[in-house]
Each structure stands twice: as structure tokens, then as C-alpha cells.
C-alpha positions as CSV (number, residue, x, y, z in Angstrom):
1,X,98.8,108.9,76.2
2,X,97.1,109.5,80.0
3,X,99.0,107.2,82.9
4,X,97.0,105.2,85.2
5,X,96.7,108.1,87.5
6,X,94.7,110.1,85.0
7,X,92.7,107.4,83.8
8,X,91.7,106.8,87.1
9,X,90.6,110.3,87.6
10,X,88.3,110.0,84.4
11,X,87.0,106.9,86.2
12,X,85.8,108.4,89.1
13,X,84.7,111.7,87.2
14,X,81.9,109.3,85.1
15,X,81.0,107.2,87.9
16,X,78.6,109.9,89.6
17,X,77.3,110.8,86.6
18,X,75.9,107.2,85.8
19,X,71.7,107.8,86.1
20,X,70.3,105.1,87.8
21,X,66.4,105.3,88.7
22,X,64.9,106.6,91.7
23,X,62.3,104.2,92.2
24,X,62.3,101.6,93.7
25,X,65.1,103.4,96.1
26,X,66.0,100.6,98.2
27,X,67.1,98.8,94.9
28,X,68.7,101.8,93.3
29,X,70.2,103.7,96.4
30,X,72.9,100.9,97.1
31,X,74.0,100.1,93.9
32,X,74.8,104.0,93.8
33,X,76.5,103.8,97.5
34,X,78.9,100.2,96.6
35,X,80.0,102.3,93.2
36,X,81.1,105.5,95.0
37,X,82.9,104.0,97.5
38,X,86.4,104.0,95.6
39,X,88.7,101.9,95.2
40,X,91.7,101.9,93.0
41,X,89.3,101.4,90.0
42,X,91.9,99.0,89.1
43,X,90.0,97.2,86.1
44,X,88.5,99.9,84.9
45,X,92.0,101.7,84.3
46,X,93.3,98.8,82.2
47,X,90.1,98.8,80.0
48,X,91.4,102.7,78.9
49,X,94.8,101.5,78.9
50,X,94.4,99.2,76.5
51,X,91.9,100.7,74.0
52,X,94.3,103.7,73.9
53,X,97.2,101.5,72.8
54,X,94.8,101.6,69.4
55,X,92.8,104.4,69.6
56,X,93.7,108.2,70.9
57,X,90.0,109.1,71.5
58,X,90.2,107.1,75.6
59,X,86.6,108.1,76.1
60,X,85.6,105.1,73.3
61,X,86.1,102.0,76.0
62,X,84.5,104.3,78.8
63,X,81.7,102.7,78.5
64,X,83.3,99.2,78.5
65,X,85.1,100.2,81.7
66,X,82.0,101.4,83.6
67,X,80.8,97.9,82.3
68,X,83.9,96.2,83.9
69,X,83.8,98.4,87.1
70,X,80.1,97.6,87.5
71,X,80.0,94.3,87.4
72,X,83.3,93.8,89.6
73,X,81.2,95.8,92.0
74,X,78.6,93.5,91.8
75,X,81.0,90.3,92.7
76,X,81.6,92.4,95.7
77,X,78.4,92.8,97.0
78,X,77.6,88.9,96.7
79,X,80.9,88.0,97.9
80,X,80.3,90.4,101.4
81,X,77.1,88.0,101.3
82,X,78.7,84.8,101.3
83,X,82.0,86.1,103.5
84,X,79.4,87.8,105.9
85,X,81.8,90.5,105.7
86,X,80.9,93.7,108.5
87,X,83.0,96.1,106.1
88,X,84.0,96.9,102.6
89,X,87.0,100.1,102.0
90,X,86.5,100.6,105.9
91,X,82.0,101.3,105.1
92,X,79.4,99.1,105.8
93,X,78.7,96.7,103.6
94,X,75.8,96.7,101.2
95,X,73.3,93.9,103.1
96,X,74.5,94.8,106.1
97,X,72.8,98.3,105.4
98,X,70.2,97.3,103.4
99,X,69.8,93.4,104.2
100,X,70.8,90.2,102.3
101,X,67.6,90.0,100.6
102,X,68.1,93.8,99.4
103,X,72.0,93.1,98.3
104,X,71.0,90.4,96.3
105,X,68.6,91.8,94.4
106,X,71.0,95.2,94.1
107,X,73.3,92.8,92.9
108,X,71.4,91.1,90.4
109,X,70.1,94.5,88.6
110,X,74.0,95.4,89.0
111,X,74.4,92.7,86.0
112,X,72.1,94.2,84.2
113,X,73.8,97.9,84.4
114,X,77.0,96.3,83.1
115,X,75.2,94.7,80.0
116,X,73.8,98.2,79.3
117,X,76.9,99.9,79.6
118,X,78.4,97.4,77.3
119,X,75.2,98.1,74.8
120,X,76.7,101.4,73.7
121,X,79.5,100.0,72.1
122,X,80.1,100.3,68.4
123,X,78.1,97.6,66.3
124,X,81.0,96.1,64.8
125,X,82.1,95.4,68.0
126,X,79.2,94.5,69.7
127,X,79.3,90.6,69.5
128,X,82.7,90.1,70.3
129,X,82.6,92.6,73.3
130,X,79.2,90.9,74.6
131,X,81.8,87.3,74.3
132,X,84.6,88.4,75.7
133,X,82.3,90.1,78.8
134,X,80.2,86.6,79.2
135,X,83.2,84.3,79.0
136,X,84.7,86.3,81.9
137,X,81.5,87.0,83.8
138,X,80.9,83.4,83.8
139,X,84.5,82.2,84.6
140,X,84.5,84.7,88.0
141,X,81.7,83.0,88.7
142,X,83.1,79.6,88.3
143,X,86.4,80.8,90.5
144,X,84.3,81.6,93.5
145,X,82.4,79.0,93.5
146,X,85.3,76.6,93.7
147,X,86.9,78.5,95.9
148,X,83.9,77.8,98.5
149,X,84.0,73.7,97.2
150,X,88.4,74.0,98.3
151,X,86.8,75.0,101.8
152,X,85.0,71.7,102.2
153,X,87.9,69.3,100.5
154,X,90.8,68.0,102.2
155,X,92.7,66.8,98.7
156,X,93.1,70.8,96.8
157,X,96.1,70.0,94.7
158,X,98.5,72.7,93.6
159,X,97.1,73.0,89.5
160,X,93.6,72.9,91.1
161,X,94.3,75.5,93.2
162,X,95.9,78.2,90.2
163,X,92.8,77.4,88.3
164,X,90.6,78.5,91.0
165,X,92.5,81.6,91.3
166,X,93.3,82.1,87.2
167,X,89.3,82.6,87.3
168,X,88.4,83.9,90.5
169,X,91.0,86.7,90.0
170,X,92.9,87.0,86.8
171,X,90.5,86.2,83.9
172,X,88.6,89.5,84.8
173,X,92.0,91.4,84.7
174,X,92.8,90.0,81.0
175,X,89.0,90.1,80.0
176,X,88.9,93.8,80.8
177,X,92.3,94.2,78.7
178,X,90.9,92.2,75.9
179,X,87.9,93.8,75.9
180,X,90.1,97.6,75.9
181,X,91.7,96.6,72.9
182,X,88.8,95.4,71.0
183,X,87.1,98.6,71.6
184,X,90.2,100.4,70.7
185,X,90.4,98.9,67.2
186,X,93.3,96.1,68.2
187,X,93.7,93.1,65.9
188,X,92.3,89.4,67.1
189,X,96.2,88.9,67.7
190,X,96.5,91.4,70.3
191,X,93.7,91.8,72.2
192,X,94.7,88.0,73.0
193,X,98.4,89.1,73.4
194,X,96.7,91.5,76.1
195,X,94.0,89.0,77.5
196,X,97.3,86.8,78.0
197,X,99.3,89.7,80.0
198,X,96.1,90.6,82.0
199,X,95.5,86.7,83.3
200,X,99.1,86.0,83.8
201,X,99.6,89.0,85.4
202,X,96.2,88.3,87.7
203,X,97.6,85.2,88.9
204,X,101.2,86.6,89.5
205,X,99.2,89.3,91.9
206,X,97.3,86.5,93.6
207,X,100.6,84.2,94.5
208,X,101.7,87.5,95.4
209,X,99.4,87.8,98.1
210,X,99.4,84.7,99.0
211,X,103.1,85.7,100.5
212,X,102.6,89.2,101.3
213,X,100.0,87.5,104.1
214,X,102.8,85.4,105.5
215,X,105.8,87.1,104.9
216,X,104.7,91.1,104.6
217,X,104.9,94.1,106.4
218,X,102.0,94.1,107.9
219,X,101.1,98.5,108.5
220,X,102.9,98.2,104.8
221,X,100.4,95.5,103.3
222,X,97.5,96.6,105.7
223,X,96.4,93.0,106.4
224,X,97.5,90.7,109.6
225,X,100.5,88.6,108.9
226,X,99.1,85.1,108.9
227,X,95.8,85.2,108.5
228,X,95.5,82.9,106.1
229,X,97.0,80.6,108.1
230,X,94.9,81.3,111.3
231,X,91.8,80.5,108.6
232,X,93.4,77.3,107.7
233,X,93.5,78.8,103.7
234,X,94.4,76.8,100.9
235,X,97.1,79.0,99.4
236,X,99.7,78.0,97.5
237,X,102.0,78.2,100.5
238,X,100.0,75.8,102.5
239,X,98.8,73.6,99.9
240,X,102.9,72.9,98.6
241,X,104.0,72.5,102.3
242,X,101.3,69.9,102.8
243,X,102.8,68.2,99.9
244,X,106.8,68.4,101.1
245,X,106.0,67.9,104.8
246,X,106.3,64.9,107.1
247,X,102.8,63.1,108.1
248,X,103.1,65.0,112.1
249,X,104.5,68.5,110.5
250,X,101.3,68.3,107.8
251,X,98.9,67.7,110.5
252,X,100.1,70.9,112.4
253,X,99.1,73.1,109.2
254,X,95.6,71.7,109.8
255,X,95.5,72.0,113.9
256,X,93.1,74.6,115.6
257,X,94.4,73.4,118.9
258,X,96.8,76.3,118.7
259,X,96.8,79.9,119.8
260,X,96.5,82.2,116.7
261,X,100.3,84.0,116.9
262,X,101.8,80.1,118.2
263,X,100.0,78.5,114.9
264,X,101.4,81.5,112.6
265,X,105.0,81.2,114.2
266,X,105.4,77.6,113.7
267,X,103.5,77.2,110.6
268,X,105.9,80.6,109.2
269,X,109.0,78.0,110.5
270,X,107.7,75.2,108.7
271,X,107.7,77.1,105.1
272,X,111.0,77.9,106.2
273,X,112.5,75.1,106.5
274,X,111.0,73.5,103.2
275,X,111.6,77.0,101.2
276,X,108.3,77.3,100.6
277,X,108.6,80.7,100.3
278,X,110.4,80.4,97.8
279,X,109.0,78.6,95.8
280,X,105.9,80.3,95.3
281,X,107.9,83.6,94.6
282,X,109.3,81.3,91.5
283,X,106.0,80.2,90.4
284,X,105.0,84.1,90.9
285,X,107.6,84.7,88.5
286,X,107.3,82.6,85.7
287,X,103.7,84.3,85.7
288,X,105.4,87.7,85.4
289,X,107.6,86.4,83.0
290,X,104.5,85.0,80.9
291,X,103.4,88.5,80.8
292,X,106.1,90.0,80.1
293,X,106.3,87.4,77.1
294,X,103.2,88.5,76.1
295,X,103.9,92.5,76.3
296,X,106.8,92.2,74.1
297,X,105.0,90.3,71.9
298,X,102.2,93.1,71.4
299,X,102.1,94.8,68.0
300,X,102.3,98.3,69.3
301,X,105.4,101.0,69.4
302,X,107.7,100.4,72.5
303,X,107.1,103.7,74.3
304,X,103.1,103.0,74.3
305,X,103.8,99.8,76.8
306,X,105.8,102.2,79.7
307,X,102.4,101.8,81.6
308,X,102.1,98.1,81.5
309,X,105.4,97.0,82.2
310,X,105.0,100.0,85.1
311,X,102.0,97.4,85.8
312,X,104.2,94.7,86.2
313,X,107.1,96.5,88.2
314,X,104.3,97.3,91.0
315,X,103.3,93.7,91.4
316,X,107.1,93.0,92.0
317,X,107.5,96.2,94.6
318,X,104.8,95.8,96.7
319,X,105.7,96.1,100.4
320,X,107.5,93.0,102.1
């Protein structure tokens, strides 16, 4: 069996060798620029790492993955839209290159290019691949756009707030291990044993973050400590110290009146003294352990999961 390492590599080997047409360029040219940028190719990797659980022959899901990869793209370039966003992996970002009008429509035909990967696909497979692809496509979709509606509300509440991220984030990760396994020849059973380890696994990454941005080394992580505080986020942190805090402490999580590094510093005391911390590294972890649960569960000889629960281990281990 490959590791991730190796998968990646036969990621980014089929990536420049996807023909797009020439014409009309300034349609064409940035889908091919926001696809070589790089990345950890993340989703992509887990398509081939599940398919080859069932199957030795790891070029059969390629397809899928350059599906997956594609179409993550694409939530990228409309998300740079909507987050005006300067940068993307330290390059310019696609409209601000080419335009919003240009990025949108890139975007759009970016869908497409997924839906044609996916087209390749055996035929016996074909329906349930083209499900499994919509029902995440279309859950993303939902994510981010209650993610914008949590911006305008006042009253988020905690299971509101893992939905948004179970779809924003994590269904993509179990729909791209789903769809790996039923490529690879995996039963109903397991691909949703899978599609179970991705999403929990999704969400564990997300809550994850969500601490990393208070509480993480910051040339470590490689974001600024705090900013989601600064931006006023509704993360699991802030939303479950809003709930456990006096009336006057809450109202400070909502101030602007404050200096950035004075807002982070007292906000940072405040989940300290209600242990907010941790108590989002415990609802973290019964996501792990959900995965983990669902990993043990998976029909498959023991050695073929090393990879996985190597998944799991590096959500745990990332830097503090």
C-alpha cells in the first residue's frame, strides 16, 4: 500500500496533465492557475486511501479524487469572493487576478470539471458515486452559507454551531472517503464506516482549530493567536463562554472598544477561568473517539488502517 506521501505525489503528478481548453483563456487560464497552486491535496489523498483499502490498482479512484480536488478548489475560489481575501497559499487570488466576475464564472465551469472527472467512473458505480458527490457538494454548500447567516445572529447555539461546521468542513472529508471506497469495490457497510470516520474526523480538525487560534503556537500553527477573537467569531470557544459567563464578562466577548492584543488577553483569561479550553478539547475528543469507533469497526485487515489512524494521531499532534 502507498502512504499519504506517495499518494500525494501521484496527486500532483495528474494535476498538470488535466486538459482544459484554450479558448476562451480568461475562463480556462485560472481554473489551471487555482489547481497548481498546491496544497496538501488533503482530500484527494483520502479518496486513494480509501479505494485502496479494496482495491490494489490506486489509479481506479484517480479520477474521483481529481473530482474531489476540483471541486474543493472551486469552494475556494468563491469563498476568496465572499471573504474578499488578497491571498490564497501566499498567491493572488483568482478574482483578484482575473476579477469577480471572471472567478465566478471560472468557478462555475470548475463544477462542471468535477462532474466530468467523476463521469469516468465504472458504470456500476456510477449512480452511487454521482449521490455520494451531490449530497456533499450540496451540504458544503449549505455549511457556508450558514456560516455567513451565524455572522448576522446574535443567538448561534453550541449544536447549531457543529452543524455548520459538520458541513462546511467535515462532510467533504467523509464524502471523499466514501466515495474512495465505493470506487475501490467496498461494501455499503464500509464506505459508511468510512464516510463516518471522514466527518467525525472533519469536525474533530475544525474544534481543533478553533483552539490552536487561541491557544497555539503561533510561527508553529502559522496563523495569529486570537484572531478569531479580534473577528468576534462564533467558535465553539466563544459561543460556550457566552453561555457560562456572567451578563458584564459576556458583553466583553462582544466589545470592539478594545485594542486587538487587550481584547485577546482578557477574552484568553476568561476561557480560562471557565475551562473553556477544555472543554472543547473534550468535545474534540469524543469526535476522535467517534472515528476511531468507526476505524475499528471497518471490515478490512488491521495493518491496511496504519495510515488512518496515522490520520487521526496528526490531528492530536498538531502544534500547541
Amino acid at each position: 500500500m502507498h502512504n499519504p506521501v506517495q499518494l500525494q505525489e501521484i496527486i500532483e503528478k495528474a494535476i498538470p496533465l488535466i486538459k482544459y481548453p484554450k479558448h476562451p483563456a480568461n475562463l480556462y487560464e485560472p481554473i489551471r492557475y487555482i489547481m497548481n497552486l498546491g496544497g496538501k491535496r488533503i482530500r484527494p489523498v483520502m479518496v486513494l486511501m480509501a479505494s485502496e483499502l479494496f482495491n490494489d490498482n490506486v489509479t481506479i479512484a484517480l479520477d474521483v479524487a481529481l473530482a474531489i480536488e476540483t471541486f474543493h478548489n472551486f469552494t475556494l475560489v468563491h469563498d476568496d469572493i465572499m471573504d474578499n481575501a488578497p491571498l490564497r497559499r501566499g498567491a493572488q487570488t483568482v478574482h483578484e487576478r482575473w476579477g469577480n466576475n471572471n472567478a465566478i464564472l471560472s468557478g462555475d465551469v470548475m463544477m462542471v470539471e468535477s462532474n466530468k472527472h467523476l463521469s469516468k467512473v465504472a458504470v456500476n458505480v456510477l449512480k452511487a458515486v454521482l449521490d455520494t458527490f451531490n449530497a456533499t457538494a450540496q451540504g458544503v454548500c449549505e455549511g457556508q452559507q450558514l456560516d455567513m447567516e451565524f455572522e448576522q445572529r446574535s443567538d448561534v447555539s453550541i449544536s447549531e454551531y457543529l452543524e455548520m461546521i459538520r458541513l462546511k468542513t467535515a462532510v467533504l472529508l467523509g464524502g471523499a472517503m466514501k466515495l474512495g471506497a465505493i470506487v475501490g469495490g467496498a461494501s455499503e457497510h464500509n464506505a459508511n464506516l468510512l464516510y463516518n470516520f471522514g466527518e467525525n474526523l472533519g469536525v474533530a480538525f475544525q474544534l481543533q482549530d478553533d483552539i490552536l487560534d487561541v491557544y497555539g503556537n503561533p510561527e508553529k500553527f502559522g496563523k495569529q493567536v486570537g484572531g478569531d477573537i479580534i473577528a468576534n467569531k462564533k467558535t465553539f470557544l466563544h459561543l460556550k463562554a457566552l453561555k457560562l459567563a456572567q451578563k458584564e464578562e459576556a458583553s466583553l466577548l462582544l466589545s470592539e472598544n478594545f485594542k486587538p492584543e487587550i481584547k485577546v488577553g482578557m477574552v484568553t483569561n476568561l476561557y480560562n477561568k471557565y475551562e473553556i479550553k477544555e472543554l472543547a478539547t473534550a468535545e474534540m475528543e469524543k469526535h476522535l473517539a467517534l472515528a476511531n469507533e468507526a476505524l475499528a469497526a471497518l471490515e478490512v485487515e488491521d495493518y491496511k488502517k496504519t495510515n488512518f489512524r496515522a490520520l487521526v494521531k496528526q490531528i492530536l499532534e498538531r502544534e500547541h
